[in-house]
C-alpha positions as CSV (number, residue, x, y, z in Angstrom):
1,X,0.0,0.0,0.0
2,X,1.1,3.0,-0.9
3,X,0.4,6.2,1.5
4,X,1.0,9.7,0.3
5,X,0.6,13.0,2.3
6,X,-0.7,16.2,0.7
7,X,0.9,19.5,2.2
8,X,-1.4,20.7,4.9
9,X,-1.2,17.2,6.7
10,X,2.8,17.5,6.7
11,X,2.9,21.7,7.6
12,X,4.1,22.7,11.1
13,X,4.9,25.9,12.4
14,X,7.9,24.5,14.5
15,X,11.2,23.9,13.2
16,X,11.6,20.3,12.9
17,X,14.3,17.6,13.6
18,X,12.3,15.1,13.8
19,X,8.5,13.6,13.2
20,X,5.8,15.3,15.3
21,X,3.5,12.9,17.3
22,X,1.1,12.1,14.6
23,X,3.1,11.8,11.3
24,X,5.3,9.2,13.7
25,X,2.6,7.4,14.6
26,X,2.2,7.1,11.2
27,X,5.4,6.4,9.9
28,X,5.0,3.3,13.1
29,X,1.8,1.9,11.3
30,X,3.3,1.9,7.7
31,X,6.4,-0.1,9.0
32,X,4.5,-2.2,10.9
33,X,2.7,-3.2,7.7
34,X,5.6,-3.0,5.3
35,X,3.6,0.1,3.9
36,X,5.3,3.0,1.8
37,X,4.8,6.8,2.7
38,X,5.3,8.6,-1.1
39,X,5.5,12.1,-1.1
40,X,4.8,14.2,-4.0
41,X,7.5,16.3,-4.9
42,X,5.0,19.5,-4.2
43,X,4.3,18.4,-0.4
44,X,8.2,18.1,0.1
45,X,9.1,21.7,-1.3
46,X,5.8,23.0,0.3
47,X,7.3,21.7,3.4
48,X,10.8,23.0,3.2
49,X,9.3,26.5,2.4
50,X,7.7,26.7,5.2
51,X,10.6,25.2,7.4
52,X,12.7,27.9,5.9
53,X,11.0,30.5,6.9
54,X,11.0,29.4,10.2
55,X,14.8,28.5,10.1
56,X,14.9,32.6,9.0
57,X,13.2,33.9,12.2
58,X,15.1,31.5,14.6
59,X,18.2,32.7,13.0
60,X,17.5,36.5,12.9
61,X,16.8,35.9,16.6
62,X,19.8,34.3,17.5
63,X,22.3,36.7,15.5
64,X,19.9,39.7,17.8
65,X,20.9,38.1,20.6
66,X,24.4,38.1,19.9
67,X,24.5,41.5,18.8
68,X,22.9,42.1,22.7
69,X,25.5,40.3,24.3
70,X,28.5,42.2,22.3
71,X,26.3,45.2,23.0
72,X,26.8,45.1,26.7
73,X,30.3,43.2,26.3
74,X,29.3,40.0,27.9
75,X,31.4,37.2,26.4
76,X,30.2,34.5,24.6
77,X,31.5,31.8,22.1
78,X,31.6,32.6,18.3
79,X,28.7,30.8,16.5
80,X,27.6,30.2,13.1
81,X,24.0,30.6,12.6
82,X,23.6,28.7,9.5
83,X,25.6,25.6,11.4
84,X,23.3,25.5,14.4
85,X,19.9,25.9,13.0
86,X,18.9,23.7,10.1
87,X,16.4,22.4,8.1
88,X,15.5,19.0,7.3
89,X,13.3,17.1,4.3
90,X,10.4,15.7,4.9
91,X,11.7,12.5,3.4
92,X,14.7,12.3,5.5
93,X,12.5,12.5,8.3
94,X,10.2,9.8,7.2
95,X,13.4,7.9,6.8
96,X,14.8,8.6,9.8
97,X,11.4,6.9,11.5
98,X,12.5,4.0,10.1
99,X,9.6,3.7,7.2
100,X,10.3,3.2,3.8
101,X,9.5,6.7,1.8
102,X,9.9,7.7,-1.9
103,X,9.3,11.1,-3.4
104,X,6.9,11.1,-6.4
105,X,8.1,13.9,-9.0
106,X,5.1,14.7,-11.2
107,X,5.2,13.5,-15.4
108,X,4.5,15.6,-17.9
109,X,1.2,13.9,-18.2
110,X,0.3,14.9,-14.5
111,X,1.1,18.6,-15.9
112,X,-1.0,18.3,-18.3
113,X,-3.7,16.7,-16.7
114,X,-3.3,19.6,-13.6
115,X,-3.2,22.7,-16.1
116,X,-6.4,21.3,-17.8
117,X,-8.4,20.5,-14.8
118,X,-7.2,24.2,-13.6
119,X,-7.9,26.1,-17.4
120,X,-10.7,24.3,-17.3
121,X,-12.3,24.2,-13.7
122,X,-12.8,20.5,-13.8
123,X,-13.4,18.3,-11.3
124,X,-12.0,17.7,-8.3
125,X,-12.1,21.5,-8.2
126,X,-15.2,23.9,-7.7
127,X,-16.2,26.3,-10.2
128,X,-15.6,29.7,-8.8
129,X,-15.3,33.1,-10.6
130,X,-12.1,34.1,-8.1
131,X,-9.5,33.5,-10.5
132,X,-8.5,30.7,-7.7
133,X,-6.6,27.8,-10.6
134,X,-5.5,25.8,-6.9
135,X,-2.4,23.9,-9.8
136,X,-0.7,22.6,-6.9
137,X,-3.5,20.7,-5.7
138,X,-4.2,19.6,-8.8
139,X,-0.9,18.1,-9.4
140,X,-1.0,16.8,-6.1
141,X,-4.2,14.8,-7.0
142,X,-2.9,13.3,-10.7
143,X,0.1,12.1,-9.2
144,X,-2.2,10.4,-6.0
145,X,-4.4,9.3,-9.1
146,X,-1.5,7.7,-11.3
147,X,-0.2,6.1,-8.0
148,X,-3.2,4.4,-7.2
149,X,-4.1,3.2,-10.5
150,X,-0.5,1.7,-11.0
151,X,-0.3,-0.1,-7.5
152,X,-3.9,-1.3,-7.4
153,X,-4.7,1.3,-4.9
154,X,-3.4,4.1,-2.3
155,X,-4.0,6.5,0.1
156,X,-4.2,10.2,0.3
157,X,-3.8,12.4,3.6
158,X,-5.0,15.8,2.7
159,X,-7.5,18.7,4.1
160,X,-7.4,20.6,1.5
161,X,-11.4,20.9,0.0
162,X,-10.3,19.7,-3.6
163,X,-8.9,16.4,-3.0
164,X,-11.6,15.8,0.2
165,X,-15.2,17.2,-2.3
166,X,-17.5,15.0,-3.9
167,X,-16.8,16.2,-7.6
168,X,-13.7,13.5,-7.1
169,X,-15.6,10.9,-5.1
170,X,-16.4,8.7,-8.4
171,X,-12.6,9.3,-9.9
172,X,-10.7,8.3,-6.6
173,X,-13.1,4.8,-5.8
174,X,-12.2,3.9,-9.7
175,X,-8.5,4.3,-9.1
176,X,-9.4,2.8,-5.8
177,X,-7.7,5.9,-4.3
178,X,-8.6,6.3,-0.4
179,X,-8.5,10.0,0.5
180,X,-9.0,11.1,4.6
181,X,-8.4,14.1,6.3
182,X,-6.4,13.2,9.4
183,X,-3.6,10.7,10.4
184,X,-6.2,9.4,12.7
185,X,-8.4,8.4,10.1
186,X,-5.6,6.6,8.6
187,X,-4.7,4.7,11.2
188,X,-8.4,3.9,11.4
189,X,-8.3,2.6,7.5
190,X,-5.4,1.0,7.9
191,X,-6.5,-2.1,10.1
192,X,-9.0,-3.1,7.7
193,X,-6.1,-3.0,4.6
194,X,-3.8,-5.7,5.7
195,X,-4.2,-9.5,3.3
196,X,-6.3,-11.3,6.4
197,X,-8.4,-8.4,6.8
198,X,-9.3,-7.9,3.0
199,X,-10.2,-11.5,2.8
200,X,-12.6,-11.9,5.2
201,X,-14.4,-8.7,4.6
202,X,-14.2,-10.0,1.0
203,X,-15.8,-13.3,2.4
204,X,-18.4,-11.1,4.2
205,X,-19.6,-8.3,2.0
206,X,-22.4,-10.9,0.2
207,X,-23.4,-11.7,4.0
208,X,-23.6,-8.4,5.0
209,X,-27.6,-8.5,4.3
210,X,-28.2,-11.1,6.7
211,X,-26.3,-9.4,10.1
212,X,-29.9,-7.2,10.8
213,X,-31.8,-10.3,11.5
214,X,-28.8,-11.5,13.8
215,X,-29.1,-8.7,15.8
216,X,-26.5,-6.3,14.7
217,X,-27.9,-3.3,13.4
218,X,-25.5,-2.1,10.6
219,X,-26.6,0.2,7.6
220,X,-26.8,-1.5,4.4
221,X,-23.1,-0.3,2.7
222,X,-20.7,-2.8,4.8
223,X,-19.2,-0.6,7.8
224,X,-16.0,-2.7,9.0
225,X,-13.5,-0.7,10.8
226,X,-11.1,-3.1,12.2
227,X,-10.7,-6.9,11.8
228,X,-8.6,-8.8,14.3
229,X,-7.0,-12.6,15.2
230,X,-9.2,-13.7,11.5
231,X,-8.3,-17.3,11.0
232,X,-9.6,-19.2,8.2
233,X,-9.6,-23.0,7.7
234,X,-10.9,-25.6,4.5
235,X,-12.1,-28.7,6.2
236,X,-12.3,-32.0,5.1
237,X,-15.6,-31.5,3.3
238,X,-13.8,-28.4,1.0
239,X,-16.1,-26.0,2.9
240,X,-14.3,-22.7,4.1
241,X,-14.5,-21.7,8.0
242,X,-13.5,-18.0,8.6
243,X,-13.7,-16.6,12.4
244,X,-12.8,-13.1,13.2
245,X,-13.6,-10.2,16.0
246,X,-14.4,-7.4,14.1
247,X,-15.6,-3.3,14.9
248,X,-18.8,-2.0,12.7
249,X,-20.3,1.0,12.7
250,X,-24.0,0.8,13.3
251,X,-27.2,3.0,11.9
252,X,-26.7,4.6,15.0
253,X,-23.3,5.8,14.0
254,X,-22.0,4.0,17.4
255,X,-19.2,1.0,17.2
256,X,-19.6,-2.5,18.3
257,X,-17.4,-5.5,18.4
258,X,-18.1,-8.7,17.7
259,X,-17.0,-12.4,16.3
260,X,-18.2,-13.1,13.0
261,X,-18.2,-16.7,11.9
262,X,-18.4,-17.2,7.7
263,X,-19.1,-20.5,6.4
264,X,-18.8,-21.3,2.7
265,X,-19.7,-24.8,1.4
266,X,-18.5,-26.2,-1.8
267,X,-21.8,-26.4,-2.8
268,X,-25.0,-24.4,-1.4
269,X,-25.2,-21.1,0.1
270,X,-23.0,-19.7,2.5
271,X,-23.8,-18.6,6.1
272,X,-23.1,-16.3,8.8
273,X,-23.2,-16.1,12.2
274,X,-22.8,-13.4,14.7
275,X,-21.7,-14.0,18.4
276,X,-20.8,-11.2,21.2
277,X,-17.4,-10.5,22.0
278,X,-16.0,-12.7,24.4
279,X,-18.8,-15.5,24.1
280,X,-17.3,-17.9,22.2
281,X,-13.5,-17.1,23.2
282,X,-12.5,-20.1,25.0
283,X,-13.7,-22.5,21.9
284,X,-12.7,-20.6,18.8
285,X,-9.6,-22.1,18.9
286,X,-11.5,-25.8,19.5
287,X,-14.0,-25.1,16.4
288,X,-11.1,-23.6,14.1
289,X,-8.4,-26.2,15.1
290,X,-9.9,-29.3,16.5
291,X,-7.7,-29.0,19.7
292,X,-9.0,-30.6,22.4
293,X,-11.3,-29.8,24.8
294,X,-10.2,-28.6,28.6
295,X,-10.6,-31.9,30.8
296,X,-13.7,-30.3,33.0
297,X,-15.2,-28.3,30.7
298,X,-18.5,-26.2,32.9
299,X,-21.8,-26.6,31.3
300,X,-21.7,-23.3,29.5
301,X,-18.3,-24.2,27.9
302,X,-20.6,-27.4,26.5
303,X,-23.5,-25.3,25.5
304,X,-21.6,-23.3,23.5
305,X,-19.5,-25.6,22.3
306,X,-22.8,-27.7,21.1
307,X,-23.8,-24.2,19.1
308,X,-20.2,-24.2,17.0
309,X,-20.7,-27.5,16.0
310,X,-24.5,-26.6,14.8
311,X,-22.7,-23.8,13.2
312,X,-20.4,-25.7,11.8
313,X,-22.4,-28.4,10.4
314,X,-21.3,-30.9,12.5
C-alpha cells in the first residue's frame, strides 16, 4: 500500500528535527505493515518552504541576541548561525522513522492533466469566478491518481477541499484511491487494509444483508472498521470456515465489536453467524483447530461448544 501525504497534513509551524507525534505514529503503522509513505514532490518543497521561513526567524533571533551580548560586552562563544539551526526534508524524516518513503516527482502527463483541470475548472475543483486555478492541488491529486491506479490502490492524507469534495468521489473509488483528512483516520483505514483483513471482509460483504436479523444493526453499505485474530480454515468437506472479532459501525453511528463466523460450502449457500465479543472465546480455537477440549469443561463451555458445532455443520 502506498500512503501519500498532501501539504497541509505535513505543515508545522515548529522547526523540525524530527516527526511530530502524529506523522510518527504514522510512519509506526506503515512499518508495521511494510507500507510506503510517497510524497509528492510539491508536499516536500511545500514543506521546506515553510521550514525555511522558520529556520529565517530562529536565526535573525539568535544573530539579535548576539549582537545584545557584544552590546553590553558580555562574552560569549563565536557561532555560526547557518551551522546550528537547520532544516531537514520531509523525506529524510520519514526515513529517519525507520519507514520506507519515496518522493513522487510529477510527469508531464500529471502537468498536463493539472493545467487542464485548472484552465478548465474540472473536477476535483469547484467552479468559482475568483481567479482561484489551486495547480498545486491539482498536481497533487494526478500524481495520487496515477499512484493508485498503477499499484492497485493508495491512500491520500490531505485537508485541502479539492482532494476531500465530492466532484472527485467517483474518480478516486475507480483508481481505488482512499482519500481522509487526518492521520487518525488513517490509522483507522489502515486495520481493515492488511491481506487477512481484506479476505474476510471479501468473504463477508455478500453476507452483510443477513447481520440485521442476527441482531446487529448495521446500515446497508458494509461498515468494517477493524478486523482482528481472522483465522480461516478448509475442512475436510472443501467448505471454508472463517472466524474473526471485528468493529462495525452501526445505523446509530456507534461502534460495536463482535465475532463473526463465515461458512462457505462447496456447494450451497454460505452462512453467517454473529456471536458477542468474548462469548465464544475459550472454543474458537477448538472449532477452528480441532484441539481438544479442557478436561472439566463447565456446562456453558458445552452449550456453547454444542452451538459451533451446529454452526459448523457438525
Amino acid at each position: 500500500m502506498k500512503v501519500l501525504l498532501n501539504s497541509d497534513v505535513a505543515y508545522s509551524q515548529r522547526l523540525q528535527s524530527e516527526l511530530p507525534r502524529n506523522l510518527s505514529a504514522l510512519a509506526k503503522a506503515c512499518q508495521e505493515r511494510d507500507f510506503e509513505i510517497n510524497l509528492p514532490l510539491t508536499t516536500v518543497l511545500e514543506f521546506e518552504r515553510q521550514q525555511l521561513a522558520i529556520v529565517q526567524g530562529e536565526r535573525e533571533a539568535l544573530t539579535s541576541a548576539g549582537a545584545t551580548l557584544d552590546k553590553y560586552r558580555i562574552p560569549h562563544e563565536d557561532f555560526n548561525v547557518n551551522e546550528l539551526i537547520r532544516t531537514r526534508s520531509l523525506d529524510d524524516l520519514f526515513r529517519n522513522a525507520g519507514v520506507k518513503v519515496q518522493v513522487i516527482s510529477p510527469t508531464i502527463e500529471d502537468f498536463n492533466d493539472a493545467h487542464r483541470r485548472a484552465s478548465l475548472h474540472l473536477s476535483p475543483q469547484v467552479p468559482n469566478d475568483k481567479g482561484e486555478d489551486e495547480m498545486r492541488d491539482l498536481v497533487i491529486w494526478a500524481i495520487s491518481l496515477r499512484v493508485a491506479k498503477l499499484h492497485g490502490g493508495a491512500v491520500l492524507l490531505s485537508r485541502d477541499k479539492i482532494h476531500t469534495g465530492e466532484l472527485g468521489r467517483v474518480e478516486a473509488e475507480a483508481a481505488k484511491l482512499s482519500v481522509v483528512p487526518s492521520v487518525d483516520d488513517a490509522l483507522r483505514l489502515f486495520k481493515i487494509e492488511t491481506p487477512d483483513a481484506k479476505l474476510f471482509i471479501e468473504l463477508l460483504t455478500p453476507l452483510w444483508k443477513e447481520l440485521p436479523a442476527q441482531g446487529l444493526a448495521v446500515p446497508a453499505e458494509v461498515s468494517v472498521v477493524d478486523v482482528r485474530n481472522a483465522r480461516f480454515v478448509r475442512g475436510p468437506s472443501g467448505a471454508l470456515f472463517a472466524l474473526a472479532t471485528i468493529h462495525v459501525r452501526l445505523e446509530s453511528g456507534a461502534e460495536k465489536a463482535v465475532v463473526v463466523q463465515l461458512r462457505t460450502p462447496p456447494e450451497g449457500p454460505s452462512e453467517v453467524h454473529v456471536f458477542e465479543a468474548g462469548e465464544i472465546a475459550s472454543v474458537e480455537a477448538s472449532a477452528l483447530t480441532s484441539a481438544a477440549a479442557p478436561p472439566a469443561p463447565d456446562r456453558a463451555y458445552e452449550e456453547r461448544l454444542e452451538r459451533l458445532r451446529k454452526v459448523l455443520g457438525e
